[in-house]
KEVEX-952160 format. One record per residue (C-alpha): residue number from 1; residue in three letters; x, y, z. Coordinates in Angstrom, 3 decimals, decimal comma. Layout:
// residues N
{pos:NUM; code:ALA; c1:X; c2:Y; c3:Z}
...
// end
This chain:
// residues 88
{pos:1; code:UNK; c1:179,407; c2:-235,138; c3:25,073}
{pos:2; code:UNK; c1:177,361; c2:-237,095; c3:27,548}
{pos:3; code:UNK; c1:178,509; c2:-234,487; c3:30,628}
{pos:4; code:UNK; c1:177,349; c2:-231,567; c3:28,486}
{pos:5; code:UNK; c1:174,031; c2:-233,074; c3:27,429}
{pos:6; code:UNK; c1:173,606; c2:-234,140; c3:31,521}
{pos:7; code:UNK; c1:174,762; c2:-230,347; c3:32,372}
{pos:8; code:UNK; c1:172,038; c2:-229,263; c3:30,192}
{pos:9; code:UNK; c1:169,021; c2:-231,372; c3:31,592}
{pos:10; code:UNK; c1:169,965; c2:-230,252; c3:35,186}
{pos:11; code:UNK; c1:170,259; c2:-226,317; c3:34,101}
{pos:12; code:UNK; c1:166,605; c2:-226,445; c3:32,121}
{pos:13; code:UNK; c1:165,245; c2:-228,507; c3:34,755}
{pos:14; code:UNK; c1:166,458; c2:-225,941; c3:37,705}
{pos:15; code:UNK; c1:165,209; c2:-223,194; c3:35,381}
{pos:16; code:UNK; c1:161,994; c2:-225,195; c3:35,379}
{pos:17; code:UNK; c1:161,651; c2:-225,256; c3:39,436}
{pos:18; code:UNK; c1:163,101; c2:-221,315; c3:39,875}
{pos:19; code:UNK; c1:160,125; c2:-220,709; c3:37,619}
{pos:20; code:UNK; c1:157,488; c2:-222,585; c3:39,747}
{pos:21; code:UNK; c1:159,259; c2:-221,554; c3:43,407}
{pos:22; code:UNK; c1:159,155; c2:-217,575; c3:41,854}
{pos:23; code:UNK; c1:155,455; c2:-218,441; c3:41,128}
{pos:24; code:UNK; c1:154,239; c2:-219,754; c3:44,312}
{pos:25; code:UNK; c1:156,131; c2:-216,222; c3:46,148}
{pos:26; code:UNK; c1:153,684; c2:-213,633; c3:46,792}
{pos:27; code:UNK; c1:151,174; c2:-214,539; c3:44,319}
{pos:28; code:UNK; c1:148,497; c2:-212,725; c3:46,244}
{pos:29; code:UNK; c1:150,438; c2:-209,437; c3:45,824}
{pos:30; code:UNK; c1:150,496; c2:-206,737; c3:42,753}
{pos:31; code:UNK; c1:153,007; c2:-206,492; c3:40,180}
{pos:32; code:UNK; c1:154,425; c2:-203,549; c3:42,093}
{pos:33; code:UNK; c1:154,552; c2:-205,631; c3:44,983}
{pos:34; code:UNK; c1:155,418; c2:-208,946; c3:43,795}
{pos:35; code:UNK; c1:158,199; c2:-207,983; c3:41,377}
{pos:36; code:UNK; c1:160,561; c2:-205,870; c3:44,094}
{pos:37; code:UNK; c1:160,353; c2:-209,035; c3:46,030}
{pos:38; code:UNK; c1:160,776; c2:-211,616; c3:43,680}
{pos:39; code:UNK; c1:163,917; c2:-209,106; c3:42,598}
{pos:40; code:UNK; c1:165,355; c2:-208,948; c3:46,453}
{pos:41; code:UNK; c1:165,006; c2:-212,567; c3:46,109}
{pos:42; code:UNK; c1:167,648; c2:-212,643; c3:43,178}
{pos:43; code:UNK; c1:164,872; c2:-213,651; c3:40,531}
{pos:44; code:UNK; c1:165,938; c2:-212,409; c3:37,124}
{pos:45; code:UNK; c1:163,945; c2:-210,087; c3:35,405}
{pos:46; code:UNK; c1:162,798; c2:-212,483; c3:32,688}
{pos:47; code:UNK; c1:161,481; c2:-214,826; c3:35,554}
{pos:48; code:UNK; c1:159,448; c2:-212,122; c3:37,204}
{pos:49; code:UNK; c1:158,393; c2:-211,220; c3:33,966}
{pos:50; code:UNK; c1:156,863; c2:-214,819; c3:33,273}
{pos:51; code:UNK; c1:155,299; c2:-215,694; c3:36,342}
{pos:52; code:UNK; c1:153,395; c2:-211,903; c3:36,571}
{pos:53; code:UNK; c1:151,987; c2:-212,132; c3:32,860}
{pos:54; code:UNK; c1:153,855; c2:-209,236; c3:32,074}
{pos:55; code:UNK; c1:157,160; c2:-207,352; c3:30,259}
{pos:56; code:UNK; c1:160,534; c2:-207,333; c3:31,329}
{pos:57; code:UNK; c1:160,053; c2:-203,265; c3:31,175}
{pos:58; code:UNK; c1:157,537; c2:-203,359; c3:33,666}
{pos:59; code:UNK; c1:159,312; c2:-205,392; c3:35,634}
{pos:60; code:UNK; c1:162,074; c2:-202,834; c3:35,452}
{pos:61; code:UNK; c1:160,352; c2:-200,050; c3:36,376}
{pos:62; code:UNK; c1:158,352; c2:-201,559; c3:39,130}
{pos:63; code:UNK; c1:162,006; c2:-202,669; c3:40,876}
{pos:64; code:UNK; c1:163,362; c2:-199,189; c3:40,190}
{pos:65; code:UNK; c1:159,949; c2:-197,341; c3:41,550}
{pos:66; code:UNK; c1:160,480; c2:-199,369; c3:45,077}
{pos:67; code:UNK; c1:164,156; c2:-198,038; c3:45,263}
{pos:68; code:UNK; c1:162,617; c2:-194,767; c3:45,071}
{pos:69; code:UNK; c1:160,453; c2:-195,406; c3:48,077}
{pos:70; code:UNK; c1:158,458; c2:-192,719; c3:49,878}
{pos:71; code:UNK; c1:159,357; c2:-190,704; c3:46,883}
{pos:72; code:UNK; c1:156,791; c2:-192,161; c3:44,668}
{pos:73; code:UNK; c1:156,912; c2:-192,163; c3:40,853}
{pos:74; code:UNK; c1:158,917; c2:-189,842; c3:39,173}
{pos:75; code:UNK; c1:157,483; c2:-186,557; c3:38,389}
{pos:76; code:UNK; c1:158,574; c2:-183,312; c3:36,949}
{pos:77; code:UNK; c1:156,346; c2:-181,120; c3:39,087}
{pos:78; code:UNK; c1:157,295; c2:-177,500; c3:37,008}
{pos:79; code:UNK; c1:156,428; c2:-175,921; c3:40,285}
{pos:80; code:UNK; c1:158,374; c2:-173,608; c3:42,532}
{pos:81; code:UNK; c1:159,461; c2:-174,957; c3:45,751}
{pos:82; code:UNK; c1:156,977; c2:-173,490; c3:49,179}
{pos:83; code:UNK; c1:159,244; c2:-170,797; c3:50,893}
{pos:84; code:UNK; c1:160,432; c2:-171,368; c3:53,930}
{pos:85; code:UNK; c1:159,533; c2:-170,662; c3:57,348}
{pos:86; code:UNK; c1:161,157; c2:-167,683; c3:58,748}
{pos:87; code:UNK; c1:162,738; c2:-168,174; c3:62,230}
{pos:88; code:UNK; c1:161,013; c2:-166,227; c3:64,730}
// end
């Protein structure tokens, strides 16, 4: 009983500092910045969620907009593509 209690103390207590050390990384930076880095970093979603004052959600999509990269937000853009160049 006394092992499980101790096992306890250490896990809220490391909780506790992965908390404060997620804080202190890139505090300076936007959610859209901070929370793709905090995520690289192996810093749950709850975590990033808690030290950027915001939702798990946006959390999510923030991570899954920087996988997308140079491709930006999603968008449905209805259009038709530009045809292309003929070879001349």
């Amino acid at each position: 009983m006394t092992d499980e209690r101790t096992i306890n103390e250490v896990r809220e207590t490391l909780a506790t500092i992965k908390r404060l050390l997620a804080a202190q990384v890139g505090s300076d930076l936007t959610i859209a910045e901070r929370a793709p880095l905090l995520h690289r970093l192996g810093v749950d979603r709850s975590t990033i969620a808690a030290v950027c004052n915001t939702t798990e959600n946006v959390v999510s999509v923030r991570v899954a907009e920087s996988r997308r990269g140079s491709r930006g937000a999603r968008r449905n853009s209805g259009g038709t593509k530009a045809p292309a160049e003929a070879d001349l």
